[in-house]
C-alpha positions as a Markdown table, in Angstrom:
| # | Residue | x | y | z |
|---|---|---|---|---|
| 1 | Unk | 23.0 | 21.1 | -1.6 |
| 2 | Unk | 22.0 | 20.9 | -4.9 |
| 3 | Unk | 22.8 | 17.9 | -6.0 |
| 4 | Unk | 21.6 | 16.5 | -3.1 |
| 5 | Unk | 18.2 | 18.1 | -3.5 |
| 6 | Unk | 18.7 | 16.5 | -7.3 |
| 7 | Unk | 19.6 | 12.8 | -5.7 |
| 8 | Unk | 16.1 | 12.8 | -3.6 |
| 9 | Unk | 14.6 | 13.6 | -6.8 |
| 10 | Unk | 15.4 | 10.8 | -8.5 |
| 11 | Unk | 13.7 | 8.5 | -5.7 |
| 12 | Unk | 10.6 | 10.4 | -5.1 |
| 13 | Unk | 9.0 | 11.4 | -9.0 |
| 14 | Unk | 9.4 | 9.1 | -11.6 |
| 15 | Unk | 11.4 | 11.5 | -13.2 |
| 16 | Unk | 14.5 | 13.6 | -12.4 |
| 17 | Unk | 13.8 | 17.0 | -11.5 |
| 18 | Unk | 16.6 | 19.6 | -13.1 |
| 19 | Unk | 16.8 | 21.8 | -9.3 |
| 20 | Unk | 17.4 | 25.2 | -11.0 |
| 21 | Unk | 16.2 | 28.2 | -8.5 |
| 22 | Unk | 16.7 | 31.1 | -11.8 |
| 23 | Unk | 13.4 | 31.1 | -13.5 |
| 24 | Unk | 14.4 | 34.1 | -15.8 |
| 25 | Unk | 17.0 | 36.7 | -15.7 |
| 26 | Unk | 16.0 | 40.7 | -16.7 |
| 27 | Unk | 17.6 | 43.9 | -17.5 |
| 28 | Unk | 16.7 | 46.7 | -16.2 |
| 29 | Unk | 14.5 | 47.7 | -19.4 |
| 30 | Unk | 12.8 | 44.5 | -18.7 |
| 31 | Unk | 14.4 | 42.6 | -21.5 |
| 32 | Unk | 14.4 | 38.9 | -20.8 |
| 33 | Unk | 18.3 | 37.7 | -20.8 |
| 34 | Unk | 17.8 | 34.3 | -19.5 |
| 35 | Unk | 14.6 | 32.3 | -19.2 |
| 36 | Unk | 14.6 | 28.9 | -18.1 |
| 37 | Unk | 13.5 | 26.2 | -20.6 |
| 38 | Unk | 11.3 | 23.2 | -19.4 |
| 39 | Unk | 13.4 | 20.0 | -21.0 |
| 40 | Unk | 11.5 | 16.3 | -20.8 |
| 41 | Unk | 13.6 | 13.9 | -18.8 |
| 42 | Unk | 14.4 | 10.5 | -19.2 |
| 43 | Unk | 13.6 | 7.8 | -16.6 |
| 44 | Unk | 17.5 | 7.0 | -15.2 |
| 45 | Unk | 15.9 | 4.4 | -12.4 |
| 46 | Unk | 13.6 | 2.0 | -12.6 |
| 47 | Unk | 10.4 | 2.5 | -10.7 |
| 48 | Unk | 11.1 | -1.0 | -8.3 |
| 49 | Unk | 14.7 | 0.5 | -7.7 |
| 50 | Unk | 13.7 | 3.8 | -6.6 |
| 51 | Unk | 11.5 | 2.2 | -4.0 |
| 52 | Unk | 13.7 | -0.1 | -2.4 |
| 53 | Unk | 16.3 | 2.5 | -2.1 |
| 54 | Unk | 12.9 | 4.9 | -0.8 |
| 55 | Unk | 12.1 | 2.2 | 1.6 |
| 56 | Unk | 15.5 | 1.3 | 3.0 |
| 57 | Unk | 17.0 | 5.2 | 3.8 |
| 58 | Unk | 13.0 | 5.3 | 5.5 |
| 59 | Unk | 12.7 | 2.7 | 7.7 |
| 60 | Unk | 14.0 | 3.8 | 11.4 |
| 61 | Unk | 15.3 | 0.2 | 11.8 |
| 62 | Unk | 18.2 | 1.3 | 9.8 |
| 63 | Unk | 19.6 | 4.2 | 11.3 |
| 64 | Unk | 22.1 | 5.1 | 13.7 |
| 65 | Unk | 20.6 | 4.3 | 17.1 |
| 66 | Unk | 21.6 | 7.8 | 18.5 |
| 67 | Unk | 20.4 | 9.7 | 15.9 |
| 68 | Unk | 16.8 | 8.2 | 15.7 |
| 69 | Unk | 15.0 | 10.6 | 17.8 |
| 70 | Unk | 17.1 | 13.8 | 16.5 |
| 71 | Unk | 15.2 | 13.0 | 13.0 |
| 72 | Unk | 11.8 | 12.5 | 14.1 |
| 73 | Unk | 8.9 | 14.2 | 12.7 |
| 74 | Unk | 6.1 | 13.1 | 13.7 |
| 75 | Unk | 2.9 | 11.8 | 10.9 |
| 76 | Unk | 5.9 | 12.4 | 8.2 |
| 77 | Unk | 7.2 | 9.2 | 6.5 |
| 78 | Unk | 11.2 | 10.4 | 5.2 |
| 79 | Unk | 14.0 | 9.0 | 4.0 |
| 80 | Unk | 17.7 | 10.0 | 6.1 |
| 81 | Unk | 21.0 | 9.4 | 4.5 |
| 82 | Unk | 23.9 | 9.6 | 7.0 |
């Protein structure tokens, strides 16, 4: 799930976003053990790529023709992988 969640984010923010859910880690004296670090990312995809890949797995000419109403949410433009 999470590198899924990490895939999507490549096509939706210009850059990658590092999908970590553990912002810090405590003992029970409240001494910090772990504490996430905030790291720059490079651009992997250029911008032009990112939105043809965006605007193909969105348009609902190219899914599955049973599936096209299970996926529907309405006012919401998404992108669906099978």
């Amino acid at each position: 799930m999470l590198e899924l969640a990490s895939a999507y984010s490549y096509l939706t923010t210009e850059t990658p976003a590092e999908i970590n859910p553990i912002l810090e880690i405590t003992n029970h004296d409240g001494s910090v053990l772990y504490q996430k670090k905030v790291v720059e990312k490079e651009e992997k995809i250029p911008v032009g790529v990112k939105y043809l890949i965006w605007n193909i797995l969105s348009d609902v000419n190219n899914r599955i023709v049973g599936w096209v109403n299970k996926f529907n949410v309405s006012g919401l433009t998404y992108a669906l992988k099978t």
